[in-house]
N, C-alpha and C positions, 0 to 999 in steps of 0.2 A: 470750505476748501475744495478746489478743483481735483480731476482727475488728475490733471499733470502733474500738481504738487504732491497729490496722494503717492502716486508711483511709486518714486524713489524712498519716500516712506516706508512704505510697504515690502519693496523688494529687500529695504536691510532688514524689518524685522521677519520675515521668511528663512532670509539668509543665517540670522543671527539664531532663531529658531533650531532647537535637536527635533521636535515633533510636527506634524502638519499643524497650522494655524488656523484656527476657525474664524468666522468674521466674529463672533463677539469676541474673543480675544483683540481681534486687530480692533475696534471700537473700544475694549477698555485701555488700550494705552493713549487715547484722545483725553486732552481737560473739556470736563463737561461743556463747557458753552461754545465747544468745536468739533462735537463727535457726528462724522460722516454716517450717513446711513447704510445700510448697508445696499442698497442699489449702486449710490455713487462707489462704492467701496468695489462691486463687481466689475463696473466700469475702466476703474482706476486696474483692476486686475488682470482684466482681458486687455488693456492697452498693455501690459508688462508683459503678458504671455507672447503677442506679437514681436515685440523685442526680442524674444530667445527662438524664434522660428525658424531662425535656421544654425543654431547653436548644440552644441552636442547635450546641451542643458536643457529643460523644458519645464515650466511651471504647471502640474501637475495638480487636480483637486482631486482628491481621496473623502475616504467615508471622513471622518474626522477636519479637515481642512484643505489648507494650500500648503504645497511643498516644493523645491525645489529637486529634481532630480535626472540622472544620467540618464538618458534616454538607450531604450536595448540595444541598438548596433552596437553600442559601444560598451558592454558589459564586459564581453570576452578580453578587453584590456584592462577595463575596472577591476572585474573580477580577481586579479594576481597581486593586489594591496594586501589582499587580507590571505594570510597564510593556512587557516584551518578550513578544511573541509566543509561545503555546505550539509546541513541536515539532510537525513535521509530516512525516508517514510516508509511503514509497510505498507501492502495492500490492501490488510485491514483497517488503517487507520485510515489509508484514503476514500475509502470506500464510506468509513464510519463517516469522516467530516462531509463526503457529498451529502449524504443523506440529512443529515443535520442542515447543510445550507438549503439544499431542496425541497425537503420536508418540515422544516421547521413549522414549528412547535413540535419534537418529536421527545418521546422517552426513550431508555434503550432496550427494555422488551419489543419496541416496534420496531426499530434499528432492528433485532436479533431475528424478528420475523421475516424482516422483507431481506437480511442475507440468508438466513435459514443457517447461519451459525452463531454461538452467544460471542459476546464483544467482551473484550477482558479490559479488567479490571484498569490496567497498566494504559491500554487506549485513551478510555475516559480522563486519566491524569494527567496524560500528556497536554490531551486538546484545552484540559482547562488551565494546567499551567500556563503553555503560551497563549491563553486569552483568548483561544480562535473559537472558545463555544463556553457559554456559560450557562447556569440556572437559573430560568425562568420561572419557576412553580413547580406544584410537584402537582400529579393526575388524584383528583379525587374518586380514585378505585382502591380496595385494598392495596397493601403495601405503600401507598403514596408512593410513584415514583418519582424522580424528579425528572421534566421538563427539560431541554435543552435545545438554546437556538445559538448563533452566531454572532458576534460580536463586531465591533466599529475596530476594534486592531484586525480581526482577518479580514475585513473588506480593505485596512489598510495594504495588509501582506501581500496580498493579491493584485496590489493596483485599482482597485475597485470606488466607485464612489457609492452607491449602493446595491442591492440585490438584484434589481433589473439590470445589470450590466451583466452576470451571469450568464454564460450562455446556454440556449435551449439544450436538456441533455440529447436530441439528435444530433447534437453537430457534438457531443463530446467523442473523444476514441476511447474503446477499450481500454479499461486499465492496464489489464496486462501486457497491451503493447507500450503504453507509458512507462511502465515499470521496466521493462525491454529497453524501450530508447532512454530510459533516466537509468540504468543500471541500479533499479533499486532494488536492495535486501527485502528478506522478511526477518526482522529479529526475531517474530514468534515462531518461526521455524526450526530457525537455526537456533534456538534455545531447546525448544524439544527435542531435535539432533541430540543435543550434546548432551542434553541430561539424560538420554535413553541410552546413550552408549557409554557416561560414566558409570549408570545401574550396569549396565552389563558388565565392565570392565568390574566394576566393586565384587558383583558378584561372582563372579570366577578369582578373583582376587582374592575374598573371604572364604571359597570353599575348593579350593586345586582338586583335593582328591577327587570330589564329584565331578568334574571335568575330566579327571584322566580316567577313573572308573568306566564314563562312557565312551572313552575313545577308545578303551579297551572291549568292551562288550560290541561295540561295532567291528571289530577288529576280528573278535571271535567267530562272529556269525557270518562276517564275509566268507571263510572258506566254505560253511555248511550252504549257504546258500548258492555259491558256486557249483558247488558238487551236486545241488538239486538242480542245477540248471544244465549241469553236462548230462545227467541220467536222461532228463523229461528231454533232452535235444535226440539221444541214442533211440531214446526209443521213438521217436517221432520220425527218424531217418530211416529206420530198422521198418516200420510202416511203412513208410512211401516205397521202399527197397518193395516187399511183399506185394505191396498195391503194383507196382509196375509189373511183375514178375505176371501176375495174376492174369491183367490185361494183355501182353505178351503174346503167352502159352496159348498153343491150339488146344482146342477142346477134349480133342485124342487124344494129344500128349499126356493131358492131365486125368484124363480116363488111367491110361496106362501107369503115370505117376504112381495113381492110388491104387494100383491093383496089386504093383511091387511091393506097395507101401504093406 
């Protein structure tokens, strides 16, 4: 079978497709004594991409296959189909998945060295829920720990076909300016906020008297301490008074002072 006939082929089962299509997928739905190869199958595929070249659509190969998809000018109108909120990431966690994409093969003791703070617990579950890092092995050091590299759904998520497409981290920005322009949270932040300030609130809530005990003994001690502060002022004025007087006086005068005296 030619490229030409391939195409349209191809373009409905893409189409008809929820996931990228890999070429052996598109070869297993050929009857054996007609299945394309997969050269002529690229062939047939890059003539299709050509077709939507100037479409707001673009046939797109990711880690996993070919996919159909909106090209980004036009996200900002796509985008308003869907009514919930996109995810939003801390800085821990984005910080934990670079390292994992860049450093793979890593564990999370090495993760916890090169940020120089440990990685919780809640991070790792996330990344591995949505797929974007998995277990590779564990380190044969004590503890075995387990291994973690990246996975063919986050080269999907990302638009990526594989790991060389990544960009050099020179040209990455700051995160925190990311987190700045994407107005992202830190849930672990803002959990430790609110848990610190429920202990407070519980504990003035479970014990009043010792709350108001101390607003009372501060209360006390405001006057005494006031009243040492006007004395040690009286006599430090009553000095300078003296000290001026001293500099002043002629030397006769003060002769004569003392002699009354």
């Amino acid at each position: 079978m030619d490229e030409k006939k391939l195409k349209p082929i191809l373009e409905a089962l893409i189409m008809a497709s929820s996931k990228p299509m890999s070429l052996d997928f598109m070869q297993s739905v050929f009857p054996e004594n007609d299945v394309p190869d997969k050269k002529t199958l690229r062939k047939a595929l890059k003539l299709l991409g050509a077709d939507y070249d100037k479409s707001s659509v673009e046939l797109k190969e990711v880690s996993t296959g070919f996919r159909f998809q909106v090209r980004k000018d036009y996200s900002e109108w796509v985008s308003k189909l869907w009514e919930e909120r996109p995810a939003r990431y801390s800085r821990a966690l984005l910080e934990t998945l670079s390292l994992v994409a860049y450093k793979q093969p890593i564990t999370r003791g090495e993760i916890e060295k090169i940020r120089g703070v440990s990685v919780s617990t809640q991070i790792m579950k996330t990344l591995l829920e949505r797929e974007w890092v998995t277990i590779v092995g564990h380190r044969d050091v004590p503890g075995k720990p387990a291994i973690y590299a990246s996975t063919k759904q986050f080269l999907d998520y990302f638009n990526l076909k594989s790991l060389d497409e990544l960009p050099p981290l020179a040209e990455i920005k700051d995160i925190d300016k990311i987190n700045g322009e994407l107005d992202l949270p830190d849930p672990e932040a803002d959990a430790d906020t609110e848990t610190a300030t429920g202990e407070q609130k519980a504990e003035v809530d479970s014990n009043p008297e010792s709350s108001t005990n101390e607003s009372e003994a501060v209360s006390d001690q405001t006057p005494a301490s006031e009243a040492e502060k006007t004395g040690a002022d009286a006599e430090q004025e009553e000095a300078v008074i003296n000290l001026d007087v001293e500099e002043e006086t002629p030397a006769g005068v003060a002769e004569a002072m003392t002699a009354e005296q």
